[in-house]
N, C-alpha and C positions, 0 to 999 in steps of 0.2 A: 447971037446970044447963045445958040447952043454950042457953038464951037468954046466959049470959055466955061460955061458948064461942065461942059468934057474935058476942057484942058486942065477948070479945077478940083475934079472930082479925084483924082488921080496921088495930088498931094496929101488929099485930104484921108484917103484910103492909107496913103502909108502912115500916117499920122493916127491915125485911130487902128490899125493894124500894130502899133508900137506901143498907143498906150496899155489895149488890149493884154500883149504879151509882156510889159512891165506887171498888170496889175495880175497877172496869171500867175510869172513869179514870184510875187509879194504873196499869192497866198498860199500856193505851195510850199514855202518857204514855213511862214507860218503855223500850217497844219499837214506836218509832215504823214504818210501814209507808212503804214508798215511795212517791214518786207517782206516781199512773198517770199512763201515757204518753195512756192517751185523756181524759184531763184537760186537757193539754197542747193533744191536736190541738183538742178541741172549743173550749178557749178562742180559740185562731189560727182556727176558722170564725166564731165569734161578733165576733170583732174585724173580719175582713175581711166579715161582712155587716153589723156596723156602720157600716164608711165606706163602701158602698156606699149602704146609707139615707142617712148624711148627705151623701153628693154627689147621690144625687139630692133631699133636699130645699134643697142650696145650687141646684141646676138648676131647680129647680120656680121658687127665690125669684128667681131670676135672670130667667128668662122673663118671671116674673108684674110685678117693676119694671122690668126694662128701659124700656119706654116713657116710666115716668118722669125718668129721666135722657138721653132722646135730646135734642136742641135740637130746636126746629122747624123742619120743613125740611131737615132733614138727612137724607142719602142713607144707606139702610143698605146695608151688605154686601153684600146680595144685589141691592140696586140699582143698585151702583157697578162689580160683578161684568161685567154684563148689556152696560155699554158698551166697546167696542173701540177702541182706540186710534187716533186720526186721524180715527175717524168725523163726529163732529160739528166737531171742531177744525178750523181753516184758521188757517196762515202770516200770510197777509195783514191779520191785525185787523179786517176788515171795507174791505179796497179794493176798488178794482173790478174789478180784472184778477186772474185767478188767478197764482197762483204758477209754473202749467206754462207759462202764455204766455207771462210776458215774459220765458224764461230763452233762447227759442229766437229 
């Protein structure tokens, strides 16, 4: 007798384990709860450390091809920064007299 005791306790557990969880969702359902406000924040960090990753892997990608879209020869930024206006440049195109000479 106790072996069918035990063998029907088993069904009976899932059976009242099912009604359980039917009548749990019937009243959840019912009497909905609000939503948390720390729901709310923790989505708005997750979102703002998402596009932090992805700008820095637009940043990573950008670094890493940049050189492939430079021309050759071409001056970067921080090269063209570097020269000061007038420095290398002269008026005259290549004459012979500067520009301060022949005005005086």
């Amino acid at each position: 007798m106790d072996d069918i005791l035990l063998a029907l306790s088993i069904p009976v557990l899932v059976f009242a384990s099912g009604i359980y969880g039917a009548c749990d969702h019937w009243r959840r359902r019912r009497r909905p709860t609000a939503p948390s406000p720390y729901a709310h924040q923790a989505a708005r960090l997750a979102e703002r450390a998402m596009l932090a990753r992805a700008q820095d892997i637009v940043d990573g990608a950008y670094e890493t091809l940049a050189p492939l879209y430079d021309t050759p020869g071409a001056r970067t930024p921080t090269e063209a920064a570097d020269v000061t206006p007038g420095a290398d440049a002269s008026r005259d195109h290549g004459r012979s007299a500067p520009a301060a000479a022949r005005k005086g």
